[in-house]
C-alpha positions as CSV (number, residue, x, y, z in Angstrom):
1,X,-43.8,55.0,94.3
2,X,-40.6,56.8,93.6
3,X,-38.5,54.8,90.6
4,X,-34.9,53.6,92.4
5,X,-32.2,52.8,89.3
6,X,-28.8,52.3,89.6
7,X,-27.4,51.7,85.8
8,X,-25.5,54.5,85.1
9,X,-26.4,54.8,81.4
10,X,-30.3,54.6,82.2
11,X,-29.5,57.6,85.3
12,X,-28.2,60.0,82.5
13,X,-31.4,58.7,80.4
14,X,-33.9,60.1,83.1
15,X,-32.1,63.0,84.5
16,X,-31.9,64.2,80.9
17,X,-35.6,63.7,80.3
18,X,-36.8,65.1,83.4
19,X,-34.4,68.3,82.8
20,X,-37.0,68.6,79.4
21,X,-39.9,68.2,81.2
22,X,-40.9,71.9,80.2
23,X,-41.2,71.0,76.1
24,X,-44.5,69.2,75.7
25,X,-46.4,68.9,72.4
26,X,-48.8,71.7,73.5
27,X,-45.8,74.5,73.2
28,X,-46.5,75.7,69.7
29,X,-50.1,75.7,70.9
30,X,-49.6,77.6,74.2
31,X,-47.0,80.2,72.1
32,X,-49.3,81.0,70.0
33,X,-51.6,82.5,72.3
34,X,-48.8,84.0,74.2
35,X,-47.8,85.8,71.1
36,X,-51.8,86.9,70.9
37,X,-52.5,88.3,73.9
38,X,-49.2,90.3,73.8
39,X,-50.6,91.5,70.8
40,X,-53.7,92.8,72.0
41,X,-52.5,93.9,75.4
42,X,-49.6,96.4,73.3
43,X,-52.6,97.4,70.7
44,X,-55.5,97.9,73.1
45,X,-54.0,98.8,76.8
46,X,-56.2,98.5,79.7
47,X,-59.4,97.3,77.5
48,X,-57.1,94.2,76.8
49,X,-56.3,93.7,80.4
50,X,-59.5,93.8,81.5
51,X,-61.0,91.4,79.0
52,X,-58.3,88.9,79.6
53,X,-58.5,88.9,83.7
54,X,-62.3,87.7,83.0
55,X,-61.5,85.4,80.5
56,X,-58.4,83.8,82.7
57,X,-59.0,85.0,86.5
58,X,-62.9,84.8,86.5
59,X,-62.8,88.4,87.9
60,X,-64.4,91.7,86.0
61,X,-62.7,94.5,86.7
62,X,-62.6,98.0,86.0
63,X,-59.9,100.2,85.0
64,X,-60.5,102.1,88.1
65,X,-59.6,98.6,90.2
66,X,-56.5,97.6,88.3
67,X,-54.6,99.6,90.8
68,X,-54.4,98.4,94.1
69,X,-55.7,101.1,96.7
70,X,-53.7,102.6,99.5
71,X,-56.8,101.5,101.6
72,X,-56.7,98.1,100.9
73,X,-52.8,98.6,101.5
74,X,-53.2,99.6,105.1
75,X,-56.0,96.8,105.9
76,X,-53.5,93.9,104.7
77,X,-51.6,94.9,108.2
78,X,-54.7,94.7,109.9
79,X,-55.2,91.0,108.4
80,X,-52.0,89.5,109.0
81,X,-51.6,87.8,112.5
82,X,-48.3,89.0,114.3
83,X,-47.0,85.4,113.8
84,X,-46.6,85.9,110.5
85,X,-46.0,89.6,110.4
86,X,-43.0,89.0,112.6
87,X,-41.8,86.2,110.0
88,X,-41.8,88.4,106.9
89,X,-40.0,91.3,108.6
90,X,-37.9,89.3,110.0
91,X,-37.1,87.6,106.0
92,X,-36.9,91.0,104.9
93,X,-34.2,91.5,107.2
94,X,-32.4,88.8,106.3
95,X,-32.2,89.2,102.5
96,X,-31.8,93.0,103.0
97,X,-28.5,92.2,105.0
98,X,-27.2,89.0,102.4
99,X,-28.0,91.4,99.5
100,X,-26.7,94.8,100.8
101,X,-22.9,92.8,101.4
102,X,-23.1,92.0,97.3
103,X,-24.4,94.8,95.6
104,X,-21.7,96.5,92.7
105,X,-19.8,98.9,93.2
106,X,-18.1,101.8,90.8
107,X,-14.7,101.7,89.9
108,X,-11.8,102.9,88.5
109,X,-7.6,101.9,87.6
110,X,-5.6,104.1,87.0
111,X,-3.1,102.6,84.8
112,X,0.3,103.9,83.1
113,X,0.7,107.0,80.9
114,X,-2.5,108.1,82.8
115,X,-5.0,105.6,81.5
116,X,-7.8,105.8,83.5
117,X,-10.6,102.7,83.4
118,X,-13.0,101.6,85.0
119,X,-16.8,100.4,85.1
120,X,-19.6,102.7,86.1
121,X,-22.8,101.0,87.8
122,X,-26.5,102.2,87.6
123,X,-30.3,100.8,88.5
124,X,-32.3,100.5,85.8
125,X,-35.3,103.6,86.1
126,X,-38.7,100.8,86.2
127,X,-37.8,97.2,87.6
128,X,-41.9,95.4,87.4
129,X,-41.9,92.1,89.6
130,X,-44.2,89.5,88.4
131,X,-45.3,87.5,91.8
132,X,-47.5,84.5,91.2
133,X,-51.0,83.3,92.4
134,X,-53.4,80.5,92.1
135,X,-52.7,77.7,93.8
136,X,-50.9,79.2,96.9
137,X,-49.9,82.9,98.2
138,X,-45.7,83.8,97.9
139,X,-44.6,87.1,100.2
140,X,-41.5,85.2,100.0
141,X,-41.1,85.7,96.6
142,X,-42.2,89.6,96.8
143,X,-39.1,89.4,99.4
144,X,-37.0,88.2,97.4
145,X,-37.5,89.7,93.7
146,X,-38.4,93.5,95.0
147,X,-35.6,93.4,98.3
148,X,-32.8,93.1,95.9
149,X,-34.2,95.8,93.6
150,X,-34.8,98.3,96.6
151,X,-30.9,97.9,97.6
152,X,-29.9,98.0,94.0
153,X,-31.7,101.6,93.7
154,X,-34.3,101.1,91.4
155,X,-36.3,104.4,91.8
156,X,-39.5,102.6,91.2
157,X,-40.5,99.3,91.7
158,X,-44.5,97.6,90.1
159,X,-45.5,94.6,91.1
160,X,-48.3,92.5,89.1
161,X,-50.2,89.4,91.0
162,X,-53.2,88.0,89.7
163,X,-56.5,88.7,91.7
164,X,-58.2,85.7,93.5
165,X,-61.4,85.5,94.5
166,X,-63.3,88.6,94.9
167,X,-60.6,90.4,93.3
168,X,-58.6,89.7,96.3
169,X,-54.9,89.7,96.8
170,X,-53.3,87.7,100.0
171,X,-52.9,90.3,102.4
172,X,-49.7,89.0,103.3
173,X,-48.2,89.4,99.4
174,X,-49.4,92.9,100.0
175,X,-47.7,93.6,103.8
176,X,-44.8,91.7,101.8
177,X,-44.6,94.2,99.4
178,X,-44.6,97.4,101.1
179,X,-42.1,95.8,103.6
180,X,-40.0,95.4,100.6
181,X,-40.6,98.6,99.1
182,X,-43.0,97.9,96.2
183,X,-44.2,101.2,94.7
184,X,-47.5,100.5,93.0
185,X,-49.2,97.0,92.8
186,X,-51.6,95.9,89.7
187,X,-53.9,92.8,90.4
188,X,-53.2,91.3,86.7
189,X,-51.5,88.1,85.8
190,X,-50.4,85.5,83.3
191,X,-49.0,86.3,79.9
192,X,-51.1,89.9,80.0
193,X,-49.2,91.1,83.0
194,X,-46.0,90.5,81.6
195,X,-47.3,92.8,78.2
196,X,-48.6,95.3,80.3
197,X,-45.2,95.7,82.2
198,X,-42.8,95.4,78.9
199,X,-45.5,98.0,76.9
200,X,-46.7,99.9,79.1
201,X,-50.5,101.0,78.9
202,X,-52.9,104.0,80.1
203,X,-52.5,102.4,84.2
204,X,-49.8,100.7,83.6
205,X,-46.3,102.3,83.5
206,X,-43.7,100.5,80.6
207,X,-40.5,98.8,82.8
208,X,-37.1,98.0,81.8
209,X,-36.6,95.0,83.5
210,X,-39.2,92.0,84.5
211,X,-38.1,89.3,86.3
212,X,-40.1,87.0,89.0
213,X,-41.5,83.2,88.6
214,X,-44.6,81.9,87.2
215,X,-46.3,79.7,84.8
216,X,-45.9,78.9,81.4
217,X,-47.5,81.1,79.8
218,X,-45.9,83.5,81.9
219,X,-42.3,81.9,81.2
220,X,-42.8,81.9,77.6
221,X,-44.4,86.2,77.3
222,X,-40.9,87.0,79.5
223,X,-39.1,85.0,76.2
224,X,-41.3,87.0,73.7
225,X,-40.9,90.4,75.4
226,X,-37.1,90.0,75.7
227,X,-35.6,92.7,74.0
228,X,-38.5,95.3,74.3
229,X,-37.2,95.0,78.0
230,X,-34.8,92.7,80.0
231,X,-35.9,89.8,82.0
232,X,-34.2,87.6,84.8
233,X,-34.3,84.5,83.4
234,X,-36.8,81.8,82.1
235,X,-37.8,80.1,85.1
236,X,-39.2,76.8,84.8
237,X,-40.8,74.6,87.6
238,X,-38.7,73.9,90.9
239,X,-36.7,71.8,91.2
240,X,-34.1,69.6,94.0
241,X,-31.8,67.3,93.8
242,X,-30.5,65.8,97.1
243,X,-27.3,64.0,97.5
244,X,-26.8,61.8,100.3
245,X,-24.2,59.3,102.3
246,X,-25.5,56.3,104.4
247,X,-25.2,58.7,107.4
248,X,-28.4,60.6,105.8
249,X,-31.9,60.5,108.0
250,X,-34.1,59.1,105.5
251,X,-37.1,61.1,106.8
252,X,-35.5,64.2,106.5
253,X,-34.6,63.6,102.6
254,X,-37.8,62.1,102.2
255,X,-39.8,65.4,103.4
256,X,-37.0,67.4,101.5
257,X,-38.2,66.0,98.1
258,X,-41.7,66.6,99.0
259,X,-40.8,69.9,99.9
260,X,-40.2,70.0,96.4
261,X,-42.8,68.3,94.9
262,X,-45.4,70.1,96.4
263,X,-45.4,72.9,94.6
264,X,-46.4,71.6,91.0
265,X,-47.1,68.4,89.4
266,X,-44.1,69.4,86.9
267,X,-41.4,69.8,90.2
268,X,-38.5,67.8,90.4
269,X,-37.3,65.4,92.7
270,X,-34.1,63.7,93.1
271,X,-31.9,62.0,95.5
272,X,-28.6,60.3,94.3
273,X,-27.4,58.2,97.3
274,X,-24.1,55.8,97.6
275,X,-26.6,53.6,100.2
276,X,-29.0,51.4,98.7
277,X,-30.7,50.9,101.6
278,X,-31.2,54.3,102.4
279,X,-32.8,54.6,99.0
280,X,-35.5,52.1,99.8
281,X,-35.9,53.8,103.1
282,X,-36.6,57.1,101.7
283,X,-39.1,55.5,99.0
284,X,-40.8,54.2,101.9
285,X,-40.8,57.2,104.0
286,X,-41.9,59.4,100.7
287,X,-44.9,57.3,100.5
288,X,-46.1,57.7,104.2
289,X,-45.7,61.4,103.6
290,X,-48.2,61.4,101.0
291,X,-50.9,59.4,103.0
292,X,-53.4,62.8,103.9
293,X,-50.9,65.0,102.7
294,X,-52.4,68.4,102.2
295,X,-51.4,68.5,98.7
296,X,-51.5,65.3,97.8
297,X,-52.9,65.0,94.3
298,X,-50.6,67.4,92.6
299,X,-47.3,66.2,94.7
300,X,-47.8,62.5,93.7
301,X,-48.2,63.8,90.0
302,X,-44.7,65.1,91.0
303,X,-43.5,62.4,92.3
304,X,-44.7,59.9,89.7
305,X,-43.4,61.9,86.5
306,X,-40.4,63.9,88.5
307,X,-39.4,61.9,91.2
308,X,-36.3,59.6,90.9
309,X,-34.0,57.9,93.4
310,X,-30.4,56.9,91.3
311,X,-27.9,54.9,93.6
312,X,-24.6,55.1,92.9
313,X,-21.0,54.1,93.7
314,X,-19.1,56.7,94.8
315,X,-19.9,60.4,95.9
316,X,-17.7,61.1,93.1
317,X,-20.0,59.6,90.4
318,X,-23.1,61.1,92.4
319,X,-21.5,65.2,91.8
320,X,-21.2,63.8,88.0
321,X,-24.4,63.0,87.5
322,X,-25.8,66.1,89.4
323,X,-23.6,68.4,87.1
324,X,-25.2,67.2,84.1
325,X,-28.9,67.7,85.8
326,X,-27.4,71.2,87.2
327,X,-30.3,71.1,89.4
328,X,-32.0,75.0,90.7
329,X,-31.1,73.5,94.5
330,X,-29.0,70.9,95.3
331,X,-28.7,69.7,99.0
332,X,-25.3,67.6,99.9
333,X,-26.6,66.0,102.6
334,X,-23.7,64.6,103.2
335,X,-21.0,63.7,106.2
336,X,-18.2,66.7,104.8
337,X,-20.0,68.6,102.5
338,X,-17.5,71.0,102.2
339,X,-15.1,68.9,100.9
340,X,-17.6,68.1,98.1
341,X,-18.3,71.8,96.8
342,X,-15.1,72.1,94.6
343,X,-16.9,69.4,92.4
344,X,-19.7,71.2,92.4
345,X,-19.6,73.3,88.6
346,X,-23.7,74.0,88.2
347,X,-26.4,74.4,91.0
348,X,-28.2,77.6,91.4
349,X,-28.5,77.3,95.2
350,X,-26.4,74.6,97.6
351,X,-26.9,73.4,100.6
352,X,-24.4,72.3,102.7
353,X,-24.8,69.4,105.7
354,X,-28.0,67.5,107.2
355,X,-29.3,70.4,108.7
356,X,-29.9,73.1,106.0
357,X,-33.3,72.2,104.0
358,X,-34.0,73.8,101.3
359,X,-36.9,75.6,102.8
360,X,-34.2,77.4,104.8
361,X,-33.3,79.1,101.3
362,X,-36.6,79.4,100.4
363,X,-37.6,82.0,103.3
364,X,-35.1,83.5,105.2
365,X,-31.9,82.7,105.0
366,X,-30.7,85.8,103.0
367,X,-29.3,84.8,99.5
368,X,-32.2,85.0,96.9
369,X,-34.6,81.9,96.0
370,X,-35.0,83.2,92.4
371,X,-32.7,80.5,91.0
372,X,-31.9,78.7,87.2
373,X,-33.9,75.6,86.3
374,X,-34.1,73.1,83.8
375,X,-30.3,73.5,83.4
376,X,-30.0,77.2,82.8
377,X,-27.1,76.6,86.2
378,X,-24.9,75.9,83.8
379,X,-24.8,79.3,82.6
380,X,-27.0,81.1,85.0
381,X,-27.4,82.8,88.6
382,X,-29.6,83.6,91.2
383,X,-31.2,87.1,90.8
384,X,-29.5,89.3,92.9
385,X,-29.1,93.0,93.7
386,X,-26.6,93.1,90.2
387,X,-30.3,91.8,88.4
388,X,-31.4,95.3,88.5
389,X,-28.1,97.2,87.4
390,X,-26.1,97.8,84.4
391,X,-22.8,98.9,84.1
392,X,-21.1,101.9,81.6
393,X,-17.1,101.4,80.7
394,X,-15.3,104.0,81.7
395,X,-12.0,104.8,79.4
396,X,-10.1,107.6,79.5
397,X,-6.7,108.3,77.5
398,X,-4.3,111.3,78.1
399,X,-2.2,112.7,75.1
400,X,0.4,110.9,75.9
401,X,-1.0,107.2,76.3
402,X,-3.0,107.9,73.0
403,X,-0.2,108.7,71.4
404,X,2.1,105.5,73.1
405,X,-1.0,103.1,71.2
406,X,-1.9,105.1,68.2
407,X,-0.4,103.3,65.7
408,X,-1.5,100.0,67.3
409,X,-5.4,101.3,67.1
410,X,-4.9,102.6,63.4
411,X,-3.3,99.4,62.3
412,X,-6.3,97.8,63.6
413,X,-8.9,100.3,62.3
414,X,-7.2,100.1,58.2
415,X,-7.0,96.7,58.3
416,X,-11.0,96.3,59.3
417,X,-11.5,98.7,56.4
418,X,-12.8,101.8,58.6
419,X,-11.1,105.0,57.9
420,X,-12.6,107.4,60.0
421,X,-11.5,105.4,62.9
422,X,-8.3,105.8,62.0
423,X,-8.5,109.3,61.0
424,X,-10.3,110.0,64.6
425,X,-7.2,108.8,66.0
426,X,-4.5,110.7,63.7
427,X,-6.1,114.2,64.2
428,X,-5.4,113.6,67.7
429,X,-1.5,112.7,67.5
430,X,-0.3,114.0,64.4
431,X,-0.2,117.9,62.9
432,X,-2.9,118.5,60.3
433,X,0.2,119.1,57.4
434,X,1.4,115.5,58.4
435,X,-2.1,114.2,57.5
């Protein structure tokens, strides 16, 4: 049954400790064999992989396998109904157009005494998507990481997914990816696919940038490799966090929390509501849900650890709480939500009004679903097309505007103690007898 509180002090108390869920007393433990397999993956290559997909996946491979084919490329159209076909190209579509209307641009000022600056952007070379498996297939998620990549530039784009059974890989994560414009796909995942991708071994080609979702021990080798290349972020399990008026449909937030829940028995849950009686309604309705549910042992694990209801006085109070949660998606399911954003300082996705769901976000609505959890809002945002790019400065100075700040610069560069700054600087605007 999902816990309803309403003192403020015990709210922050719960919000704070479900924002933590991610630091258990197994994390030295599980580091430590993140740290070893990275280890043997950099030392031994494709031996290492192997080993590891047997000893995590169940699947023997060989080397020869790693890859996947162009045949079994070309037979994932041939097992995806057109239901679903239609659905992912029309997602692609969709995220294709939100992310094409945000990519950076080059530029350059031209200021006074012809100063010329300005910021230069590029795609990194390798961008290697790391697409999850196990308990359910994502194309969305192949969407959304390698569509953004694609409009960013990135000349080549790897993709790792752990096999399934049979060495298998959901034909409709493969369709999604060549939709997308994924290059080469490996069937390897976990901690080893994220070494494989920041190394580099004899199949594998060395990236510069990972990002994508996945579990722990994926989360934690993205930490470990950070610096050998550059991640996304550190994605934690999903998270939502639902404000709602009196005016709410309770079975519409109900199934939005489940929406939630449903994908881990470490998701989040939330609603903050000014109604108290909407708050009994939705624990009500939350527990009908479950009865049969599909996925019903792992959500109520959810919903048991993860799952709160806080009632509240005031909408006011409600955006305070849900700033200090700064939840990954936040719906304001609310009469005038737009008059509530301006509060809104940390969320990595919002929804606005009683008909946008989350799920809306999650497939097709265009802006990416690749978001900040466990707090990281309050610094962080979604991945987007800027993910896969890096920017150079651009300065240039004519004679006579390094001339107009030379003695500024040299001022600067004596008192830090660095002389050949300042020299570099004097050459340039005085004659060699004044120097």
């Amino acid at each position: 049954m999902l816990r309803i509180i309403s003192q403020r002090s015990e709210a922050k108390a719960e919000l704070r400790r479900i924002c933590d869920r991610t630091f258990d007393e197994e994390m030295v433990h599980k580091e430590a064999t993140v740290q070893q397999v990275l280890q043997t993956v950099r030392r031994n290559g494709d031996g290492a992989l192997l080993d590891y997909t047997e000893e995590f996946d169940g699947q023997r491979l060989e080397v020869s396998q790693l890859r996947v084919s162009a045949l079994e490329l070309e037979a994932a159209y041939q097992q995806v109904d057109k239901p679903l076909l239609d659905a992912i190209e029309l997602a692609s579509r969709q995220i294709e157009a939100f992310h094409r209307q945000r990519a950076p641009k080059s530029w350059v000022h031209f200021g006074e005494h012809e100063v010329v600056l300005g910021k230069h952007y590029t795609p990194v070379d390798r961008a290697g998507i790391y697409i999850p498996g196990g308990r359910a297939a994502y194309p969305s998620t192949v969407l959304m990481n390698a569509i953004p990549a694609k409009v960013a530039g990135v000349p080549r784009i790897v993709m790792c997914t752990p096999p399934g059974s049979n060495q298998g890989i959901s034909p409709a994560v493969l369709v999604a990816a060549q939709l997308a414009g994924v290059d080469e796909i490996y069937r390897i995942g976990g901690a080893q696919a994220i070494a494989a991708l920041a190394y580099g071994t004899q199949t594998v080609p060395k990236v510069d940038l990972i990002t994508g979702p996945g579990n722990i021990y994926v989360t934690l080798a993205k930490k470990m490799v950070y610096g050998v290349v550059g991640i996304d972020s550190l994605a934690g399990p999903s998270e939502v966090l639902v404000i709602a008026d009196s005016e709410a449909n309770p079975v519409h937030v109900a199934t939005d929390l489940l929406a939630q829940a449903e994908h881990d028995p470490m998701a989040a849950a939330i609603l903050i509501t000014t109604d108290r009686t909407l708050a009994r309604q939705v624990a009500t309705e939350v527990e009908q849900q479950l009865i049969n549910h599909p996925r019903q042992i792992l959500t109520e694990k959810a919903i048991a650890h993860y799952g709160l209801i806080v009632v509240v006085e005031s909408l006011d109070e409600a955006v305070e709480l849900s700033n200090l949660f700064a939840p990954e998606h936040l719906e304001l399911e609310v009469a005038e939500p737009w008059d509530l954003l301006p509060q809104i300082r940390h969320a990595g996705a919002i929804f606005l009004g009683y008909s946008t769901p989350e799920a809306v976000g999650d497939y097709l609505a265009g802006p990416n679903h690749t978001l900040p959890t466990s707090g990281a809002a309050r610094y962080a945002s979604a991945l987007g097309v800027e993910t896969f790019m890096k920017h150079s400065s651009l300065i240039q100075y004519s004679p006579t505007a390094l001339n107009k700040m030379a003695s500024a610069i040299i001022t600067l560069a004596d008192a830090e103690g660095l002389p050949s700054h300042a020299h570099s600087v004097r050459v340039r605007t005085s004659s060699p007898e004044q120097d």
